[in-house]
N, C-alpha and C positions, 0 to 999 in steps of 0.2 A: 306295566309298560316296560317293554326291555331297554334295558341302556347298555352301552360298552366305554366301559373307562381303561384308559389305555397309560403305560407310566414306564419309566424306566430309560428317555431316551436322553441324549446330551451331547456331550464333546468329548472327542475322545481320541488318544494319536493313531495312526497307522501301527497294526500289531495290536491294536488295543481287542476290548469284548467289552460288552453291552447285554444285558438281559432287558427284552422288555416284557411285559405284563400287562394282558386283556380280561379283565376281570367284566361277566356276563350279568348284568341284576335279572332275575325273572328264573322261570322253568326251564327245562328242555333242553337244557345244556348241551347233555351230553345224548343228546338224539341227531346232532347235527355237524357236519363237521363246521372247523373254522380256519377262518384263508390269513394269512399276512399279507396286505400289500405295500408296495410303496410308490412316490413319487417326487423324481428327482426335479430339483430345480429346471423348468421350459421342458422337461418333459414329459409321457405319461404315465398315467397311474397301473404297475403292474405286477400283477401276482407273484410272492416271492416265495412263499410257503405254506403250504396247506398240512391240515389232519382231520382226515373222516373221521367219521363217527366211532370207528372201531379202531381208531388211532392207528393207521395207517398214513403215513405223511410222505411228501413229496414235496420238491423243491425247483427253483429254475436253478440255470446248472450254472451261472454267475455266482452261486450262492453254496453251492454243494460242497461238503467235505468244510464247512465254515462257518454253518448255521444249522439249528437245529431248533425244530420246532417242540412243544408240547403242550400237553391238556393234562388240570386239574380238576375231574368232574366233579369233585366233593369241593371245590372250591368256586367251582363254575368261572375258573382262569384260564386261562393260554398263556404260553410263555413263547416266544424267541430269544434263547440261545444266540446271540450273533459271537464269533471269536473271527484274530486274526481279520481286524476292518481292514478295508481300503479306502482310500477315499471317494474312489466310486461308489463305495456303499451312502456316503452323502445324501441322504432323502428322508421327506417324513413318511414315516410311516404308519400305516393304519392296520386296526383289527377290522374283521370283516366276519360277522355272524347273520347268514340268511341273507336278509335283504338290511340289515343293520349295518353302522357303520358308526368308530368309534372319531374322536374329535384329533388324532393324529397325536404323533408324538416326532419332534426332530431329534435325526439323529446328524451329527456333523464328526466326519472323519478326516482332520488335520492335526501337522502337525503346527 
């Protein structure tokens, strides 16, 4: 059974960085790409980060040039990179593999 365990989020000031960590239990890893989402407090849940399978990644543009995605296939991980938070960045967020979905992690950007 595949699971996604997801770590690395908190508190943190404006300027700050954050790594977080989706580590995949199971196969197939790396046959599939995996998305970041998030969702901020009332509102919805929305794709912030992806990397296909051939590690190609793409990002929304709220986020570009400040986050940066990546894949450990030998670890069967994803990481987001987050640098330079805002407090917009304020949401939990989730790893997203397939139709899988990990248990969130918050991240809160104040000072």
């Amino acid at each position: 059974q595949v699971q996604l365990v997801e770590s690395g989020g908190g508190l943190v000031q404006p300027g700050g960085s954050l790594r977080l960590s989706c580590v995949v239990s199971g196969s197939d890893f790396d046959r599939y790409a995996v998305n970041w989402y998030r969702q901020a407090p009332g509102g919805q849940r929305e794709l912030t980060a992806y990397m296909l399978s051939d590690g190609t990644p793409d990002y929304t543009v709220s986020v570009k040039g400040r986050f940066t995605i990546s894949r450990d296939n030998a670890r069967n991980t994803a990481y987001l990179q987050m640098n330079n938070l805002k407090p917009e960045d304020t949401a939990v967020y989730y790893c997203n593999f397939v139709n899988l979905w990990g248990q969130g992690t918050q991240v809160t950007v104040s000072s």
